[in-house]
KOLLODREN-958378 format. One record per residue: residue number from 1; x, y, z of N, C-alpha, C, O in turn. Coordinates in Angstrom, 3 decimals, padded with zeros to 6 digits. Example, Ala and Ser with C-alpha at 12.3 -4.5 7.8 and 13.67 -1.06 7.14 Angstrom:
BEGIN
+-----+----------+----------+----------+----------+----------+----------+----------+----------+----------+----------+----------+----------+
| pos |      nxx |      nyy |      nzz |     caxx |     cayy |     cazz |      cxx |      cyy |      czz |      oxx |      oyy |      ozz |
+-----+----------+----------+----------+----------+----------+----------+----------+----------+----------+----------+----------+----------+
|   1 |  013.190 | -005.690 |  007.800 |  012.300 | -004.500 |  007.800 |  013.200 | -003.300 |  007.800 |  014.236 | -003.319 |  008.465 |
|   2 |  012.850 | -002.250 |  007.080 |  013.670 | -001.060 |  007.140 |  012.900 |  000.030 |  007.870 |  013.409 |  001.138 |  008.039 |
+-----+----------+----------+----------+----------+----------+----------+----------+----------+----------+----------+----------+----------+
This chain:
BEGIN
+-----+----------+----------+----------+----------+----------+----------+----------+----------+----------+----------+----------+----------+
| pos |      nxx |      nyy |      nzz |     caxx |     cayy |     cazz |      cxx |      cyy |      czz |      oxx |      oyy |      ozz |
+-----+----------+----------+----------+----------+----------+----------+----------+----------+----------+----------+----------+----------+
|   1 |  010.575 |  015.352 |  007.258 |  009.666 |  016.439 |  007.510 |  009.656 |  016.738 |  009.004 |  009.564 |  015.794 |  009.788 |
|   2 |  009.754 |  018.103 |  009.487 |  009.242 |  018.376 |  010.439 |  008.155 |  018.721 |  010.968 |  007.271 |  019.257 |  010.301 |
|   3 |  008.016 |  018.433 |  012.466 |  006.639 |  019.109 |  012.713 |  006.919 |  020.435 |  013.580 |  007.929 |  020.374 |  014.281 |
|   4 |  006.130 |  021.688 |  013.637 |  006.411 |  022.543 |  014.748 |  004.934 |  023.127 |  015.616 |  003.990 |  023.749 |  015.127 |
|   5 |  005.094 |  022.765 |  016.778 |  003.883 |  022.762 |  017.260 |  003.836 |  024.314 |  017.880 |  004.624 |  024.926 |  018.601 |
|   6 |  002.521 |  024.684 |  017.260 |  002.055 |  026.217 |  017.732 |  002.621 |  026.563 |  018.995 |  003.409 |  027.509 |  019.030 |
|   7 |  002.353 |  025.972 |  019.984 |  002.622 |  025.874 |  021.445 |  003.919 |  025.264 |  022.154 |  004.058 |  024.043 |  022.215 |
|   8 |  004.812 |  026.093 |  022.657 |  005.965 |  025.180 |  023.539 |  004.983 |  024.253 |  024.453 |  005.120 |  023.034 |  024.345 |
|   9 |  004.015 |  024.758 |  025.332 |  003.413 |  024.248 |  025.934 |  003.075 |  022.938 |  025.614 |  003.331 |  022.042 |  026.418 |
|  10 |  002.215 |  022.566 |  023.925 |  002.055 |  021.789 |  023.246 |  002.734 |  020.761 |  023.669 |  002.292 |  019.887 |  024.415 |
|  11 |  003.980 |  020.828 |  023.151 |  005.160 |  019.880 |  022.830 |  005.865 |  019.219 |  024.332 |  006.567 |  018.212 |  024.430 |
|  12 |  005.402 |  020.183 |  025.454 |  006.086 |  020.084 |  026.563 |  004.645 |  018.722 |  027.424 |  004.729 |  017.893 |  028.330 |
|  13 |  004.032 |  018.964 |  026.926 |  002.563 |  018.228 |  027.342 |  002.652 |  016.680 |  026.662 |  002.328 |  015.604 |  027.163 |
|  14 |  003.196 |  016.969 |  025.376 |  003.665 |  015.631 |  024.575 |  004.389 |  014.944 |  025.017 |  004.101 |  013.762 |  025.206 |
|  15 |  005.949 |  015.625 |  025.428 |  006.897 |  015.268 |  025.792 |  006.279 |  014.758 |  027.653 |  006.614 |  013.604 |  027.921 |
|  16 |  005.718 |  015.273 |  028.472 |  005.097 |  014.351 |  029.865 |  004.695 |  013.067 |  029.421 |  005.291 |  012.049 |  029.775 |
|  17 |  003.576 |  013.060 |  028.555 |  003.112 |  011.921 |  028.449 |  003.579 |  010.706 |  027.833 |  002.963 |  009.659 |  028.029 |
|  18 |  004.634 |  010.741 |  027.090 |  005.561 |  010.173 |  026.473 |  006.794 |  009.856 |  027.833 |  007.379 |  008.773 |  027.806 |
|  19 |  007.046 |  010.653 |  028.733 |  007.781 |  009.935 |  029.410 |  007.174 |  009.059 |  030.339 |  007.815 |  008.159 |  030.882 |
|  20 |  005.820 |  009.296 |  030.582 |  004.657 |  008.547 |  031.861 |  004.777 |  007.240 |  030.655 |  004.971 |  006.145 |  031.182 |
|  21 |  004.700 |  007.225 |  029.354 |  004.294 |  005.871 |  029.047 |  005.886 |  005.362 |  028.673 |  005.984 |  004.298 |  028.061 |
|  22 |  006.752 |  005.880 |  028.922 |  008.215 |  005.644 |  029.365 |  008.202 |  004.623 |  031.037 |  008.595 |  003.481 |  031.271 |
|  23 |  007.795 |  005.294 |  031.603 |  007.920 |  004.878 |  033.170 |  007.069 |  003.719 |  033.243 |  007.307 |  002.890 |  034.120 |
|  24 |  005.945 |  003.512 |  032.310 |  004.996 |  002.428 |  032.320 |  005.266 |  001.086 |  031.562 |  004.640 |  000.026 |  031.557 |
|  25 |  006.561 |  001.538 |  030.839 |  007.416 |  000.433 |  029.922 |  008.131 |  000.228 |  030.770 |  008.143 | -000.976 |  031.022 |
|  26 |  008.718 |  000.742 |  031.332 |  009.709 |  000.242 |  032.685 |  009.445 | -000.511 |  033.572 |  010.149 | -001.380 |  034.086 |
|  27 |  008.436 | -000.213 |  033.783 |  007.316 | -000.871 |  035.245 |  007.156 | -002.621 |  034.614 |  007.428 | -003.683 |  035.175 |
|  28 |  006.684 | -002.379 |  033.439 |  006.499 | -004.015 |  032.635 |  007.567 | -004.304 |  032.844 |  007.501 | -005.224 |  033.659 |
|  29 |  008.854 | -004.039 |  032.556 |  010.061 | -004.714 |  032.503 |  010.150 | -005.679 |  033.459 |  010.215 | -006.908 |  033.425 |
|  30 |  010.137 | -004.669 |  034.519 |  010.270 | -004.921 |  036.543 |  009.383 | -006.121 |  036.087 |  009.891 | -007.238 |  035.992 |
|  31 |  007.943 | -005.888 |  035.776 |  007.202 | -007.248 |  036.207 |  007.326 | -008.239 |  035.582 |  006.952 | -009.378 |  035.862 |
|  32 |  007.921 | -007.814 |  034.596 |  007.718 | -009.258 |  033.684 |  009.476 | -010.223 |  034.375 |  009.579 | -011.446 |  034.284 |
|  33 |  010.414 | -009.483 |  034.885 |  012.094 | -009.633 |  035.710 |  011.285 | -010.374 |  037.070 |  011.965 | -011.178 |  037.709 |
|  34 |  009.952 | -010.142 |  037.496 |  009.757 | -010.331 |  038.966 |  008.701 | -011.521 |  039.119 |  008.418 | -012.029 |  040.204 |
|  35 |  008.100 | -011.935 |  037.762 |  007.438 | -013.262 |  037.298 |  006.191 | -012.251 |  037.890 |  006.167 | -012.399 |  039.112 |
|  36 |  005.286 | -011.405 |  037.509 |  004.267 | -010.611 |  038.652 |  003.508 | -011.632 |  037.237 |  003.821 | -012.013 |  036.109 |
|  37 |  002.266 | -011.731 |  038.270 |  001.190 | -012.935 |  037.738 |  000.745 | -011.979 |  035.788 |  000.837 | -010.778 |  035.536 |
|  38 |  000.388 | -012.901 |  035.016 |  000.268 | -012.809 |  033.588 | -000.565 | -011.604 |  033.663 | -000.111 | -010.566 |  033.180 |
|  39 | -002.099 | -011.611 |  034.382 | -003.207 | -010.893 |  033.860 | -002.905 | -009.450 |  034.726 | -003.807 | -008.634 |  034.536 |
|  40 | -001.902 | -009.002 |  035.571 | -001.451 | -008.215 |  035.908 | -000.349 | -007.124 |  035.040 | -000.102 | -005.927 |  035.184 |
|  41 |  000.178 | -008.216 |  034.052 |  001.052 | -007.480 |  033.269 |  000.178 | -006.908 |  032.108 |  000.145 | -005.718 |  031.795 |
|  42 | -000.564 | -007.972 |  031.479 | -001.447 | -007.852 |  030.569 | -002.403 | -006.410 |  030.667 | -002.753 | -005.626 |  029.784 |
|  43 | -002.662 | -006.431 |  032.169 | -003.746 | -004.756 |  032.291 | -002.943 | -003.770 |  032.432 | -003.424 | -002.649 |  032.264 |
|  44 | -001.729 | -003.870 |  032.722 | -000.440 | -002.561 |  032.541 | -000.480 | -002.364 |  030.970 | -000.670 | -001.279 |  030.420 |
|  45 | -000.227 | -003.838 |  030.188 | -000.045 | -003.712 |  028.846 | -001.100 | -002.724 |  028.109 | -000.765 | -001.928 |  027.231 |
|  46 | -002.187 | -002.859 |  028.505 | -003.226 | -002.275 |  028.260 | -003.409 | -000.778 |  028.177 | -003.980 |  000.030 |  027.444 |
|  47 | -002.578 | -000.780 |  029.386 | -003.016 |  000.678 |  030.046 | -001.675 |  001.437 |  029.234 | -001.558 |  002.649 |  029.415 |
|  48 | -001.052 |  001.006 |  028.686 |  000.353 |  001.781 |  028.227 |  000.235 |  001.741 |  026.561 |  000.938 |  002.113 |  025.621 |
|  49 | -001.135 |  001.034 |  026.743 | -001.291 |  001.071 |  024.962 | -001.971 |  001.916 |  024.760 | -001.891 |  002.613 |  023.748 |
|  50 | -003.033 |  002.110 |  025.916 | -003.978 |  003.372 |  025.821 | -003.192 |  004.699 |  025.826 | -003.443 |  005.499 |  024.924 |
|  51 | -002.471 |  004.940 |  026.548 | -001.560 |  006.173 |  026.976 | -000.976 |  006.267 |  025.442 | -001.191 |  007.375 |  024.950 |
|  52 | -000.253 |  005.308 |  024.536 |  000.067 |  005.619 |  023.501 | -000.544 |  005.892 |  022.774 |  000.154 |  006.383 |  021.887 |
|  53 | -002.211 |  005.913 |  022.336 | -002.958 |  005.903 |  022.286 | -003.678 |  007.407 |  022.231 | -004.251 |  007.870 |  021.245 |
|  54 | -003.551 |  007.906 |  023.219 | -003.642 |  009.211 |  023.419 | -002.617 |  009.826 |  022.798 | -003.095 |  010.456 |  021.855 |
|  55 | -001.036 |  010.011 |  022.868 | -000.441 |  010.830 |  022.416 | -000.279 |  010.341 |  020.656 |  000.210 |  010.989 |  019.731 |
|  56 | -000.637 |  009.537 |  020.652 | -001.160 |  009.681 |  018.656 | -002.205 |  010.354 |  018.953 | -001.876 |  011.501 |  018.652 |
|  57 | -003.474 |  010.399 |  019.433 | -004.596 |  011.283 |  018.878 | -004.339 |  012.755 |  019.013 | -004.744 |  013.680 |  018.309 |
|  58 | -003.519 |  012.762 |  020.155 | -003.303 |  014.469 |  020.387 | -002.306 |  014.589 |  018.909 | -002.642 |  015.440 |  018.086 |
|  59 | -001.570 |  014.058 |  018.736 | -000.515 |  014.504 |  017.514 | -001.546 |  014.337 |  016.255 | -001.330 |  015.175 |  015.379 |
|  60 | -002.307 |  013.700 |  016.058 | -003.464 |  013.462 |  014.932 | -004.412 |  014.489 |  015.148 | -005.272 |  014.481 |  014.268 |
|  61 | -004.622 |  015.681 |  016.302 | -005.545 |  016.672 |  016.333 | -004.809 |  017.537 |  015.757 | -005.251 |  018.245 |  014.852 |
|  62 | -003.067 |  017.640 |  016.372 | -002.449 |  018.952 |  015.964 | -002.358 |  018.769 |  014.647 | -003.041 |  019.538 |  013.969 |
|  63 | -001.891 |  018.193 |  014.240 | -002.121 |  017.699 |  012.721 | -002.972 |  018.238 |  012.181 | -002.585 |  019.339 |  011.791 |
|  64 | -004.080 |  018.017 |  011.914 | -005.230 |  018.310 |  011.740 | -005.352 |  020.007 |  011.824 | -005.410 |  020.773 |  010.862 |
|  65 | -005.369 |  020.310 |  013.069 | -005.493 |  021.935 |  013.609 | -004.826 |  022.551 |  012.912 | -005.429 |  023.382 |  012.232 |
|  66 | -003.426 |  022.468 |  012.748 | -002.400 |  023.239 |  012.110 | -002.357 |  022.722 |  010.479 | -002.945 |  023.241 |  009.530 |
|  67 | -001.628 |  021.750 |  010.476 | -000.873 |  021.448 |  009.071 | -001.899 |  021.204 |  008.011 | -001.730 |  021.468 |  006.820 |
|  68 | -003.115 |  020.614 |  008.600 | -004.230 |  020.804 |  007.455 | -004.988 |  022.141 |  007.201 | -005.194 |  022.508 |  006.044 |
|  69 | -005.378 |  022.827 |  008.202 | -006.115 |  023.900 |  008.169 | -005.254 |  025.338 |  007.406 | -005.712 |  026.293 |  006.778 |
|  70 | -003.556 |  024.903 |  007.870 | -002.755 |  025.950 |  006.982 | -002.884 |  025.480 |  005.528 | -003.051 |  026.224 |  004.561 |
|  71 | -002.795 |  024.311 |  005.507 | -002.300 |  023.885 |  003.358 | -003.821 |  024.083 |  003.128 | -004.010 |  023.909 |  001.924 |
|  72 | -005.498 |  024.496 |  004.027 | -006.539 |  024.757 |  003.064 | -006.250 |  026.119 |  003.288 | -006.142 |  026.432 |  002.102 |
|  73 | -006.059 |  027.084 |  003.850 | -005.839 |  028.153 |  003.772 | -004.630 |  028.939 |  002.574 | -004.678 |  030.073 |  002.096 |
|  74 | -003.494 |  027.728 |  002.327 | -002.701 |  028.112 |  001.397 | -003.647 |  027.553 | -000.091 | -003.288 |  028.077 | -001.145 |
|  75 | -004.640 |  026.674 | -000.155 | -005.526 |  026.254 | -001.248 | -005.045 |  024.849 | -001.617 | -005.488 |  024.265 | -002.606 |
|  76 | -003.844 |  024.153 | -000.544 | -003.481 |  022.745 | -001.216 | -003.907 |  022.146 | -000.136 | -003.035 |  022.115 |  000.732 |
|  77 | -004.806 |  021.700 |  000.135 | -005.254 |  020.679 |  001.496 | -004.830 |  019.055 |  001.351 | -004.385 |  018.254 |  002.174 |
|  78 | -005.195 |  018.933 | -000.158 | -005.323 |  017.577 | -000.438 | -004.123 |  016.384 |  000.128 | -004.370 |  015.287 |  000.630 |
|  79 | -003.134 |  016.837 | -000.067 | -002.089 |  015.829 |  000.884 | -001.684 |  016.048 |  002.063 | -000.827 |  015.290 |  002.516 |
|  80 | -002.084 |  016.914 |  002.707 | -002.656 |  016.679 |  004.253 | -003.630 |  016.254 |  004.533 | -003.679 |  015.837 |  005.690 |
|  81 | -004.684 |  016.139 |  003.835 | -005.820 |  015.553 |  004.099 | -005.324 |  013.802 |  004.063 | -005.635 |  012.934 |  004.879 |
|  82 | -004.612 |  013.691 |  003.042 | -004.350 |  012.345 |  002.561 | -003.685 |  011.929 |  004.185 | -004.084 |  011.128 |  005.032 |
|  83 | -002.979 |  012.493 |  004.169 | -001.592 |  012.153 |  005.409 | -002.385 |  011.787 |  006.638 | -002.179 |  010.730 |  007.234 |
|  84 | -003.374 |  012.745 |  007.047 | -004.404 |  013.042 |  008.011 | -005.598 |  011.180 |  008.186 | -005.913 |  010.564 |  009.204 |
|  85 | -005.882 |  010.914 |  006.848 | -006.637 |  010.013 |  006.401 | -005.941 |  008.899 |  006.595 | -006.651 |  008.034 |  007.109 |
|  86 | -004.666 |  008.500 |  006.366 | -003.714 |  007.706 |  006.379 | -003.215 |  007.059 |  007.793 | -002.943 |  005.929 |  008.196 |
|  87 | -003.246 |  008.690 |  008.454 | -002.562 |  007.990 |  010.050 | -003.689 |  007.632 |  010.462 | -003.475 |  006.580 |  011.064 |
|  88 | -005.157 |  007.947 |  010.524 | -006.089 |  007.462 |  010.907 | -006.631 |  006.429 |  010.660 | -007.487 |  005.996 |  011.431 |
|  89 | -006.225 |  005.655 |  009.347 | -006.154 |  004.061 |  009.168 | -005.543 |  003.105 |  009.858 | -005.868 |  001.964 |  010.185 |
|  90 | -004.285 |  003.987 |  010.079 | -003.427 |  003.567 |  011.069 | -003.552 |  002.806 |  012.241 | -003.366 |  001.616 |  012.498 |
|  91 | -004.031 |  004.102 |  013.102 | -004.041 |  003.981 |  014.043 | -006.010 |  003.429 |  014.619 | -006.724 |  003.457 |  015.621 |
|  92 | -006.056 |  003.024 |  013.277 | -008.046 |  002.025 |  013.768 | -007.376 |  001.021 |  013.333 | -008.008 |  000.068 |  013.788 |
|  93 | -006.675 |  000.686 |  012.860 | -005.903 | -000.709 |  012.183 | -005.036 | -001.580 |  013.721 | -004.843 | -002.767 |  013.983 |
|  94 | -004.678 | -000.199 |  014.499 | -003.749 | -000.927 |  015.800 | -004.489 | -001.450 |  016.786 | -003.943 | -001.987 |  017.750 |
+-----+----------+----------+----------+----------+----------+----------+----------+----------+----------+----------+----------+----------+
């Protein structure tokens, strides 16, 4: 399945933050290659889980905005709703 987001903008906003938590996986690499003390890596770890974190919720809004609000407008909501319900187990489960 694809997704297509209303907005180039959208996708271009996705695609930043996805490379910042790119550059923040990198950065761990370096520290964890450079022995940088445990509870230092651990609050990067943190901080790059949050960032992932964010770009699931933004993809769980568009979701929502678009692909559910079109299938109630077409009269089939119910398995977007499901899908919608699903990643959100998900992602309270991580």
């Amino acid at each position: 399945m694809t997704v297509s987001y209303s907005h180039s903008a959208d996708k271009e906003a996705l695609l930043a933050r996805l490379r910042r938590v790119e550059g923040q996986v990198r950065g761990l690499q370096r520290m964890v290659e450079q022995d940088t003390y445990c509870i230092d890596v651990l609050t990067q770890i943190s901080a790059a889980t949050r960032a992932l974190q964010a770009v699931a919720l933004g993809l769980l809004e568009g979701h929502i905005s678009h692909c559910v609000v079109d299938a109630a407008r077409d009269g089939d909501p119910d398995a977007k709703v499901k899908e919608a319900t699903d990643a959100i187990a998900r992602l309270v489960r991580s």
